[in-house]
ROZADO-939805 format. One record per residue: y, x, z of N, C-alpha, C, CB in turn. Coordinates in nm, 2 decimals, m for minus. Glycine has a CB too. Example, Ala and Ser with C-alpha at 12.3 -4.5 7.8 and 13.67 -1.06 7.14 Angstrom:
BEGIN
+---------+--------+--------+----------+---------+--------+---------+--------+--------+----------+---------+--------+
| n_north | n_east |   n_up | ca_north | ca_east |  ca_up | c_north | c_east |   c_up | cb_north | cb_east |  cb_up |
+---------+--------+--------+----------+---------+--------+---------+--------+--------+----------+---------+--------+
|   m0.57 |   1.32 |   0.78 |    m0.45 |    1.23 |   0.78 |   m0.33 |   1.32 |   0.78 |    m0.45 |    1.13 |   0.90 |
|   m0.22 |   1.28 |   0.71 |    m0.11 |    1.37 |   0.71 |    0.00 |   1.29 |   0.79 |    m0.06 |    1.41 |   0.57 |
+---------+--------+--------+----------+---------+--------+---------+--------+--------+----------+---------+--------+
// end
This chain:
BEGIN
+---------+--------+--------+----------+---------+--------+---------+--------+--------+----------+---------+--------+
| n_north | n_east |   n_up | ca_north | ca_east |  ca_up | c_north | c_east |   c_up | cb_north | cb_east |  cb_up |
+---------+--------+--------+----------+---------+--------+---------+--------+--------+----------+---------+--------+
|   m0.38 |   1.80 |   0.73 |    m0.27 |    1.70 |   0.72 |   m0.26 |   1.66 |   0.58 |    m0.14 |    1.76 |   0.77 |
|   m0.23 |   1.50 |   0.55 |    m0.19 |    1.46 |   0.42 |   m0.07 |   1.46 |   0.43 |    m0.23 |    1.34 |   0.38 |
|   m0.01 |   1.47 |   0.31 |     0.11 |    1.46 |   0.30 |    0.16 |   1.31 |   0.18 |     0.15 |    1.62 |   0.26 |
|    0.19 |   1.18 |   0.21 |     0.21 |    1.04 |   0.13 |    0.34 |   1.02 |   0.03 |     0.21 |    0.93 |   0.24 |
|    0.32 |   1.01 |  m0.08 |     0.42 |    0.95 |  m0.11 |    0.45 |   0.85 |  m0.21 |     0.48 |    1.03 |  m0.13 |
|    0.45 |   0.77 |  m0.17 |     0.51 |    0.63 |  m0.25 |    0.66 |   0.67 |  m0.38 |     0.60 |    0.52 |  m0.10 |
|    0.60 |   0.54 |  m0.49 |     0.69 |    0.52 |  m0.61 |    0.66 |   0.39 |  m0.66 |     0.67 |    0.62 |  m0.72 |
|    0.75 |   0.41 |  m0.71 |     0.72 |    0.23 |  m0.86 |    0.77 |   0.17 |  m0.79 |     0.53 |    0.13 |  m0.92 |
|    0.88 |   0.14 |  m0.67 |     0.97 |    0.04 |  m0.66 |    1.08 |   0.01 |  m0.75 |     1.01 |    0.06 |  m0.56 |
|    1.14 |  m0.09 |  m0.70 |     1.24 |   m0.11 |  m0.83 |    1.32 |  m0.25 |  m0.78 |     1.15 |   m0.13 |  m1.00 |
|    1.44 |  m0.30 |  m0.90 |     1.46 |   m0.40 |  m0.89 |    1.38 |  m0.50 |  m1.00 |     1.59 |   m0.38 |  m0.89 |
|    1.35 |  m0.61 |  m0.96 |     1.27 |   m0.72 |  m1.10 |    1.28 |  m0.85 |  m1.07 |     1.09 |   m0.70 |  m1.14 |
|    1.35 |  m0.94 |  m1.13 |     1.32 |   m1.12 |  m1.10 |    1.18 |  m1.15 |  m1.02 |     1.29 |   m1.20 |  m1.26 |
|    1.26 |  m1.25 |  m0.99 |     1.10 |   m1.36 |  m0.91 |    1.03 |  m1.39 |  m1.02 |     1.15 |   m1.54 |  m0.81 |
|    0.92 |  m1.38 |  m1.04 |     0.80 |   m1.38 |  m1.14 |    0.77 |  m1.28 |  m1.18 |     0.81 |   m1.45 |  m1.23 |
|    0.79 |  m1.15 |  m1.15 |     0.77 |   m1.04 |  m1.23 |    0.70 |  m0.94 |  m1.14 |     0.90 |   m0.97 |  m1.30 |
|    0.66 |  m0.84 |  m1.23 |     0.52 |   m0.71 |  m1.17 |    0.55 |  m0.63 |  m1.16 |     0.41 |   m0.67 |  m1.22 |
|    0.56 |  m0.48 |  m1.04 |     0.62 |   m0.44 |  m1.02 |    0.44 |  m0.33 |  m0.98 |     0.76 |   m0.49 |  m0.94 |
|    0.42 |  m0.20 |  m1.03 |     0.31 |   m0.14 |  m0.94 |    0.34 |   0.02 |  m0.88 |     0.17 |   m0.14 |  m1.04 |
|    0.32 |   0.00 |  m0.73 |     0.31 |    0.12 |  m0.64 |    0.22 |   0.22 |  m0.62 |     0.32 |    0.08 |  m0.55 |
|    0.29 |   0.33 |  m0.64 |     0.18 |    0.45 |  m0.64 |    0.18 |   0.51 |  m0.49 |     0.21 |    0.57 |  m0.77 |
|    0.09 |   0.58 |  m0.44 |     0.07 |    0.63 |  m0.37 |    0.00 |   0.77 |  m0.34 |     0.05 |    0.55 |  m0.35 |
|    0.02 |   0.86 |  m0.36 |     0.04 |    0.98 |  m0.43 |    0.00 |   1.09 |  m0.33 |     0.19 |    1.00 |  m0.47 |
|   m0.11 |   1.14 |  m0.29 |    m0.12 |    1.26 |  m0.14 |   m0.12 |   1.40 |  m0.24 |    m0.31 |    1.24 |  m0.02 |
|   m0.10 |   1.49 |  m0.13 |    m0.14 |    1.59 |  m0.14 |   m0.15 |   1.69 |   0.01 |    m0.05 |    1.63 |  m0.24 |
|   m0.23 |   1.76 |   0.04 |    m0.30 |    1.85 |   0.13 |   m0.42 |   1.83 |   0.13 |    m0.27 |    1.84 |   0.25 |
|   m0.55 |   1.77 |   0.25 |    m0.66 |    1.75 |   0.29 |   m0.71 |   1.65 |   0.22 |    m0.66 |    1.74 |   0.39 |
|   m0.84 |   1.66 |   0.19 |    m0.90 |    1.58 |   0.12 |   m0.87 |   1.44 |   0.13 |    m1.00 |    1.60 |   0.12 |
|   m0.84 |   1.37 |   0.01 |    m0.76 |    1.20 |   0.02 |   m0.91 |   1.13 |   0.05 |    m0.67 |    1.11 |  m0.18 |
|   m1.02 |   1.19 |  m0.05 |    m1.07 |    1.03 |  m0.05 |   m1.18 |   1.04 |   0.07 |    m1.17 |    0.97 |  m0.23 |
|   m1.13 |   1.11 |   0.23 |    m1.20 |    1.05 |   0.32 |   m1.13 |   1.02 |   0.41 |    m1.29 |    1.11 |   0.37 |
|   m1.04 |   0.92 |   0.39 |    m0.91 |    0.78 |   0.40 |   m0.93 |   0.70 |   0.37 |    m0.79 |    0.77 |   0.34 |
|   m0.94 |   0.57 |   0.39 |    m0.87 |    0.47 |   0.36 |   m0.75 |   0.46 |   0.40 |    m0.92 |    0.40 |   0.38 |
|   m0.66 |   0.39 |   0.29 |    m0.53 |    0.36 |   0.27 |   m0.49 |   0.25 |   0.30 |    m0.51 |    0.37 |   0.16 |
|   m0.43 |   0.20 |   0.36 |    m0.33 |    0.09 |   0.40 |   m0.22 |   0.08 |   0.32 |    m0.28 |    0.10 |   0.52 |
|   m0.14 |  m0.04 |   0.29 |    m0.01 |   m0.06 |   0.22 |    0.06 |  m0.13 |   0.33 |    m0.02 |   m0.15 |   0.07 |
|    0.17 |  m0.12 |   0.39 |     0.25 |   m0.24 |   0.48 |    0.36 |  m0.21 |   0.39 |     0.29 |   m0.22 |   0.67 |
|    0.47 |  m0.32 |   0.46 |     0.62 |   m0.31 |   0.43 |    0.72 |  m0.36 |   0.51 |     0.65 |   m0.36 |   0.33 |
|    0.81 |  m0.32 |   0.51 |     0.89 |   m0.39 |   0.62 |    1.00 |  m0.43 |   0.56 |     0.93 |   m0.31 |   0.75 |
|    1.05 |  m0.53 |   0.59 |     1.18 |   m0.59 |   0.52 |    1.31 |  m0.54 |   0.67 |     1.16 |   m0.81 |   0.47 |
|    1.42 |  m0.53 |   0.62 |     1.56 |   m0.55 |   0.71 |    1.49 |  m0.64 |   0.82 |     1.72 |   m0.65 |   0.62 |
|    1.55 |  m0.59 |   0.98 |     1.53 |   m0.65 |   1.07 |    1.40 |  m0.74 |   1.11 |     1.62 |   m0.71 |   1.06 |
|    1.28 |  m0.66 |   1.01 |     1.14 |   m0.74 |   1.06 |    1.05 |  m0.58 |   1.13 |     1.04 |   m0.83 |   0.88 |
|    0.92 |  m0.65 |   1.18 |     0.83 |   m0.49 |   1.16 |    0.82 |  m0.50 |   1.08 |     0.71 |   m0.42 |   1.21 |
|    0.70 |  m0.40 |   1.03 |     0.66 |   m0.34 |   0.95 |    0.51 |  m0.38 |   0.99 |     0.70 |   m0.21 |   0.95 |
|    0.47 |  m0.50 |   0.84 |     0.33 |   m0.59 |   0.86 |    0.26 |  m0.52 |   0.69 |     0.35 |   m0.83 |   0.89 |
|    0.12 |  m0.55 |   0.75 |     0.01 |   m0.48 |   0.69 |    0.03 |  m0.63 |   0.59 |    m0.15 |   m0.44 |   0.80 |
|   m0.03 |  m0.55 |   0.46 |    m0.02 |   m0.58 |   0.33 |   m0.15 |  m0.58 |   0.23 |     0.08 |   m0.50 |   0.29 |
|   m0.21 |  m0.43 |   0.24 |    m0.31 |   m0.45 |   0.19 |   m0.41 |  m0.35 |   0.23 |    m0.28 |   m0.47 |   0.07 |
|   m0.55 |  m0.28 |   0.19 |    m0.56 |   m0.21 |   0.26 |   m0.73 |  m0.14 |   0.13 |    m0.55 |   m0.28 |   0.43 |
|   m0.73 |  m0.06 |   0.16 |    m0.83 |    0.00 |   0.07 |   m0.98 |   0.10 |   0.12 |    m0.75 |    0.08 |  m0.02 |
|   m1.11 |   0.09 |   0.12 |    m1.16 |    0.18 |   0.20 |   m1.19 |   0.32 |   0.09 |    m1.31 |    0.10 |   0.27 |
|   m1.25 |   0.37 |   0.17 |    m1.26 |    0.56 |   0.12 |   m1.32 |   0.51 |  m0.01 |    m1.38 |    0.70 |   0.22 |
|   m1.41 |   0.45 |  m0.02 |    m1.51 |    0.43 |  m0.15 |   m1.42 |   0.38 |  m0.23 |    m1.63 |    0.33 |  m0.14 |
|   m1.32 |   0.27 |  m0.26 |    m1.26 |    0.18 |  m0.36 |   m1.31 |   0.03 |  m0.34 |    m1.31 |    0.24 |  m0.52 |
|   m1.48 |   0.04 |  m0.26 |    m1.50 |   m0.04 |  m0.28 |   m1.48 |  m0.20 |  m0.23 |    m1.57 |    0.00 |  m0.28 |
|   m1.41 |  m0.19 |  m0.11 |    m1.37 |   m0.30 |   0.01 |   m1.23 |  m0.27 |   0.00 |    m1.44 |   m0.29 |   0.17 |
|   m1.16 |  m0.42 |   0.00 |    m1.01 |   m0.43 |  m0.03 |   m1.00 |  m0.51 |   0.11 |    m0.95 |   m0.53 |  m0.20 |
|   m0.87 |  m0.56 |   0.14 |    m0.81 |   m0.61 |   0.24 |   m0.67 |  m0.67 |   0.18 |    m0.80 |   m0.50 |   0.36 |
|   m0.62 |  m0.79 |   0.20 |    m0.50 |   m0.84 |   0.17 |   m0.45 |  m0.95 |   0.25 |    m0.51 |   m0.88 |   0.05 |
|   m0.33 |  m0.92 |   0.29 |    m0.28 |   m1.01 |   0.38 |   m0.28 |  m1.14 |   0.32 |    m0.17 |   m0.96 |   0.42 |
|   m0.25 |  m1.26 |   0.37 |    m0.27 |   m1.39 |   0.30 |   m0.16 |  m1.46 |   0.20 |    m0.29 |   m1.49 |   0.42 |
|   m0.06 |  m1.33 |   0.23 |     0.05 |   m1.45 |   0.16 |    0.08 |  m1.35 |   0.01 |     0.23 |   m1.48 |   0.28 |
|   m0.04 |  m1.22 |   0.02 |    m0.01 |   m1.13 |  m0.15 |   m0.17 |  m1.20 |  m0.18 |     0.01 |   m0.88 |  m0.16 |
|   m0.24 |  m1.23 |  m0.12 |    m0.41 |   m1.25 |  m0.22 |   m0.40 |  m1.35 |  m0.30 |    m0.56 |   m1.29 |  m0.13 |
|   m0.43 |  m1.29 |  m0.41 |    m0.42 |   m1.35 |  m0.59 |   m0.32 |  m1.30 |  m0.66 |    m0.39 |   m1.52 |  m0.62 |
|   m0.23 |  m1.22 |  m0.60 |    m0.10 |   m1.15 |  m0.66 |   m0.13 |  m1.03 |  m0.69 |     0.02 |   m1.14 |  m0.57 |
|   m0.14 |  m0.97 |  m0.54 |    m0.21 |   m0.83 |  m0.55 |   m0.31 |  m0.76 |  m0.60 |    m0.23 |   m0.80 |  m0.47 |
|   m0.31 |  m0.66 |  m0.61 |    m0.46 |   m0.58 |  m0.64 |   m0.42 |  m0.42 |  m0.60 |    m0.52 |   m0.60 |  m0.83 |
|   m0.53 |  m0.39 |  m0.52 |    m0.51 |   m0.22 |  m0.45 |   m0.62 |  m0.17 |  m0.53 |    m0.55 |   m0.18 |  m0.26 |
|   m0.58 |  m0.04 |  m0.57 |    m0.71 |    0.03 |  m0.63 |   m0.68 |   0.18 |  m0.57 |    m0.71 |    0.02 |  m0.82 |
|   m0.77 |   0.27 |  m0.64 |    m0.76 |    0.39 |  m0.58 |   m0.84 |   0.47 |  m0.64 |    m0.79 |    0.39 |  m0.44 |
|   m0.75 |   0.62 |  m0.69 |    m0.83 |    0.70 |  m0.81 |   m0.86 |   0.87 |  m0.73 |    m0.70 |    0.71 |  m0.98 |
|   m0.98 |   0.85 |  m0.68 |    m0.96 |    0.96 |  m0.57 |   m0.97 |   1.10 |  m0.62 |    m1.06 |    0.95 |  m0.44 |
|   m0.99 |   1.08 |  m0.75 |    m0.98 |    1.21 |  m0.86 |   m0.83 |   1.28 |  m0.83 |    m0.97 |    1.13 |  m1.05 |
|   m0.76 |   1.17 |  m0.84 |    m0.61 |    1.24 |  m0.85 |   m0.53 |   1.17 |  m0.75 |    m0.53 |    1.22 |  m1.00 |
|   m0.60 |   1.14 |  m0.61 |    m0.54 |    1.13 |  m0.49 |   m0.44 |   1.06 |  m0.50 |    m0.52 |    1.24 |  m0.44 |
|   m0.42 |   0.90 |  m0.56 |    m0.40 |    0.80 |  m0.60 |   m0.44 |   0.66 |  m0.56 |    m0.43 |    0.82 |  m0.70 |
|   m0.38 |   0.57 |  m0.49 |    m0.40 |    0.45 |  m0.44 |   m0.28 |   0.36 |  m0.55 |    m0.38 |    0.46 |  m0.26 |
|   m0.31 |   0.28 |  m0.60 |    m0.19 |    0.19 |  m0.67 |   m0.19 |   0.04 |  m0.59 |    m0.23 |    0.16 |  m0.84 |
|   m0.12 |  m0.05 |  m0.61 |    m0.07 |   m0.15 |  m0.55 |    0.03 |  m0.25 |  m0.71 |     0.03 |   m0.07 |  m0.39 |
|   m0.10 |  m0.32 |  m0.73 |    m0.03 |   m0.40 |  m0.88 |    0.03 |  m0.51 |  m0.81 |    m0.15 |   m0.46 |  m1.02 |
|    0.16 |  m0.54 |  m0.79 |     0.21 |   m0.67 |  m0.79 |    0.26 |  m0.76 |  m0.86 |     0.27 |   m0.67 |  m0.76 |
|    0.19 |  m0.86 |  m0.86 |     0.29 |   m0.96 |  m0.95 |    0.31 |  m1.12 |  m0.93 |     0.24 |   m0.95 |  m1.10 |
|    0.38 |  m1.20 |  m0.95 |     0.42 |   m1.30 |  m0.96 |    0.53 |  m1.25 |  m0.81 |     0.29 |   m1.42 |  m0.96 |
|    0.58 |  m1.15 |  m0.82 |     0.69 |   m1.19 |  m0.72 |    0.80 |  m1.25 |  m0.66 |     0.71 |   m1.16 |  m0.70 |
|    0.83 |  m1.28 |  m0.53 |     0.88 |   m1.37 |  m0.46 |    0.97 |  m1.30 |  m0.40 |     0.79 |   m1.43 |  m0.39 |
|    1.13 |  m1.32 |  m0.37 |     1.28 |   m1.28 |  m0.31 |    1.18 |  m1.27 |  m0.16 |     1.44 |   m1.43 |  m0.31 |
|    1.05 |  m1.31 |  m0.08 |     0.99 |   m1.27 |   0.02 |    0.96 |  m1.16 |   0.04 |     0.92 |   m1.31 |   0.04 |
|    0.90 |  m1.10 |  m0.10 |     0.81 |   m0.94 |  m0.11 |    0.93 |  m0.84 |  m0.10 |     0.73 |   m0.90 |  m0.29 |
|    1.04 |  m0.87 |  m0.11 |     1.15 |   m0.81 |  m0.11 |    1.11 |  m0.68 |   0.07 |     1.30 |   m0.94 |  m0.12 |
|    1.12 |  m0.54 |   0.03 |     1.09 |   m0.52 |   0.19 |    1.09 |  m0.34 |   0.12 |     0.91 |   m0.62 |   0.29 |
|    1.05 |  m0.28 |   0.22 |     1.04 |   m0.10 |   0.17 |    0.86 |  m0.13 |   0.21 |     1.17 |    0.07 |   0.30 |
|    0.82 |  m0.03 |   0.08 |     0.64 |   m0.05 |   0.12 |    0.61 |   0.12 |   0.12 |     0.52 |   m0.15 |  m0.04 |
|    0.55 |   0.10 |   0.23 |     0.51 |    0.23 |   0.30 |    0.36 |   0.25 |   0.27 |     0.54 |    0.21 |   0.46 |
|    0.31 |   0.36 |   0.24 |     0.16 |    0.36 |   0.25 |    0.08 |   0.47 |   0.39 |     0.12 |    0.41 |   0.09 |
|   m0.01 |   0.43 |   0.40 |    m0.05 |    0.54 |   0.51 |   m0.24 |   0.55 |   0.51 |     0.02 |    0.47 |   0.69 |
|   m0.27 |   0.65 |   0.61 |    m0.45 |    0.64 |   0.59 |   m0.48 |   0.63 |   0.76 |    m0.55 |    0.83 |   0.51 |
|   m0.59 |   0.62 |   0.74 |    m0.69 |    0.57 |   0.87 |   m0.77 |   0.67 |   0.86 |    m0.78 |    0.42 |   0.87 |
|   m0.84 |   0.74 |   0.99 |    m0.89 |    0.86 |   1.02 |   m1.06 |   0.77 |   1.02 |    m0.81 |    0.95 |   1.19 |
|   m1.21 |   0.76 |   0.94 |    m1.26 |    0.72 |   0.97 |   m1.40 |   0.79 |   0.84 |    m1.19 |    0.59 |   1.00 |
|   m1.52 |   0.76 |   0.92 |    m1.65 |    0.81 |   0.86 |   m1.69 |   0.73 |   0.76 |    m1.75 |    0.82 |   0.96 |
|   m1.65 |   0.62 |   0.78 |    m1.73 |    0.46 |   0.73 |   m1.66 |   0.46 |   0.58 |    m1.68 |    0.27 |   0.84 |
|   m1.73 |   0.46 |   0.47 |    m1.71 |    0.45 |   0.34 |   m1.63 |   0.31 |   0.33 |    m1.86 |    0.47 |   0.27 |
|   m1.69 |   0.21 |   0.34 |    m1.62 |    0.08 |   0.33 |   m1.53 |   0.03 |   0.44 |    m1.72 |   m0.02 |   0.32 |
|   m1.51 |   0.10 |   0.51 |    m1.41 |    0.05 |   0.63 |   m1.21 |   0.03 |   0.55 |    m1.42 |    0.23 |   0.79 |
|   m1.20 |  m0.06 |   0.61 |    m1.04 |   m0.13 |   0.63 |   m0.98 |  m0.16 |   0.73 |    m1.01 |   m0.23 |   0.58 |
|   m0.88 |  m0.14 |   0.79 |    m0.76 |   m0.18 |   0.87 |   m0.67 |  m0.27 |   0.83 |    m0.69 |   m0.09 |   0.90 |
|   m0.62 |  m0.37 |   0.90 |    m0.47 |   m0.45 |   0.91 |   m0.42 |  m0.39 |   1.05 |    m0.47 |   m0.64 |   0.90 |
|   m0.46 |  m0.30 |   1.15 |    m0.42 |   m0.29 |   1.25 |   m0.31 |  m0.16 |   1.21 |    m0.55 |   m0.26 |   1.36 |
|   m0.21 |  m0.19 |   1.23 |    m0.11 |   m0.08 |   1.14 |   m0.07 |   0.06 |   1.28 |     0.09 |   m0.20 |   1.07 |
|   m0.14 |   0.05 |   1.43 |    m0.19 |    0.15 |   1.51 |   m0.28 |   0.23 |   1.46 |    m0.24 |    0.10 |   1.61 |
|   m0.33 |   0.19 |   1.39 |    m0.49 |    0.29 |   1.31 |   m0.43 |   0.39 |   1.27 |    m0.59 |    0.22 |   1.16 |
|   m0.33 |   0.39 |   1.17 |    m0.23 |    0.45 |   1.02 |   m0.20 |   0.58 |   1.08 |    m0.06 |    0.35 |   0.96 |
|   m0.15 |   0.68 |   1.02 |    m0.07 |    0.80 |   1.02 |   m0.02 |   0.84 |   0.94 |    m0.11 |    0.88 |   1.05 |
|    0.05 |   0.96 |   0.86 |     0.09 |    1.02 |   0.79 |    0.14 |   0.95 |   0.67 |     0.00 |    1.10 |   0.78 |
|    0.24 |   0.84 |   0.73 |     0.32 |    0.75 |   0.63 |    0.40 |   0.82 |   0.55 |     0.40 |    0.65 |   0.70 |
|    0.38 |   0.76 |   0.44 |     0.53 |    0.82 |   0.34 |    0.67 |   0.77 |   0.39 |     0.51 |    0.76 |   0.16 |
|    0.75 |   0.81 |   0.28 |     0.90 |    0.79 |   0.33 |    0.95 |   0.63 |   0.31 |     1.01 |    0.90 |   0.24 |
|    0.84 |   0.54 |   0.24 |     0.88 |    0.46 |   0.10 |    0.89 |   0.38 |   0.04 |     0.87 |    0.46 |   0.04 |
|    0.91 |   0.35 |  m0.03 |     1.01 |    0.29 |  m0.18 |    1.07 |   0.09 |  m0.15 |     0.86 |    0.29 |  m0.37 |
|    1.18 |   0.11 |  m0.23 |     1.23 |    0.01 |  m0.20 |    1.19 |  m0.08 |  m0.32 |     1.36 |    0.03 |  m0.18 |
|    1.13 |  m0.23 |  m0.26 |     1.11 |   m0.30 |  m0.38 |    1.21 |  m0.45 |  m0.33 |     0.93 |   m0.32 |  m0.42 |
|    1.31 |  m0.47 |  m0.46 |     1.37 |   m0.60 |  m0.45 |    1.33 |  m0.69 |  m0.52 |     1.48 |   m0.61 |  m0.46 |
|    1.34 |  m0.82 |  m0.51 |     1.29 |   m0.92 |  m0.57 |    1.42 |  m1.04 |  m0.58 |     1.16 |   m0.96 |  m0.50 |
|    1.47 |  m1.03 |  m0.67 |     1.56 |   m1.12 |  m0.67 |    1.54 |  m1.27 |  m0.73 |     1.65 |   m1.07 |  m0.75 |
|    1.66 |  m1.38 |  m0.71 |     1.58 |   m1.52 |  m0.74 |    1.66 |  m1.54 |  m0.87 |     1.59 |   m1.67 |  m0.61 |
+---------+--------+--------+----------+---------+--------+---------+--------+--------+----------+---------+--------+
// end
């Protein structure tokens, strides 16, 4: 079992950069890939971005690509999530989670795949 936990939320103006960590500890991280979703008040919870075991294949939903950037430091069982130019939209709690899978470059947006979600973090975005 992993165990996830999300940070680096916060409050920050619309135009500003905010970056999310993603933090495991138990079973080995880097044969995961990582997913980012978030869910705002009264929405689900939609896939955001997404990272494969290697670092090397990213995934981003259409309305963070050119904002975002996912990286992932499997040294120290570390996925980050750099945001910026944000928008009163991004406003939401961002959760991170992994995908059970062999394939070095593999990604998900199917947020059925995921397990062993963190608790986390609240990011606002005010106008």
């Amino acid at each position: 079992q992993v165990q996830l936990v999300e940070s680096g939320g916060g409050l920050v103006q619309a135009g500003g950069s905010l970056t999310l960590s993603c933090v495991a500890s138990g079973r080995s991280f880097n044969i995961y890939p990582v997913g980012w979703f978030r869910q705002a008040p009264g929405k689900e919870r939609e896939f955001v971005s997404a990272i494969s075991r290697s670092g090397s294949s990213t995934a981003y939903h259409d309305s963070v690509k050119g904002r975002f950037t996912v990286s992932r430091d499997n040294a120290k069982k570390t996925v980050h999530l750099q945001m910026n130019s944000l928008t009163p939209e991004d406003t939401a709690v961002y959760y991170c989670g992994i995908t059970p899978t062999a394939d070095w470059e593999y990604t998900s947006r199917d947020i059925l795949e995921y397990f062993d979600w963190g608790r986390g973090t609240q990011v606002t975005v005010s106008s």
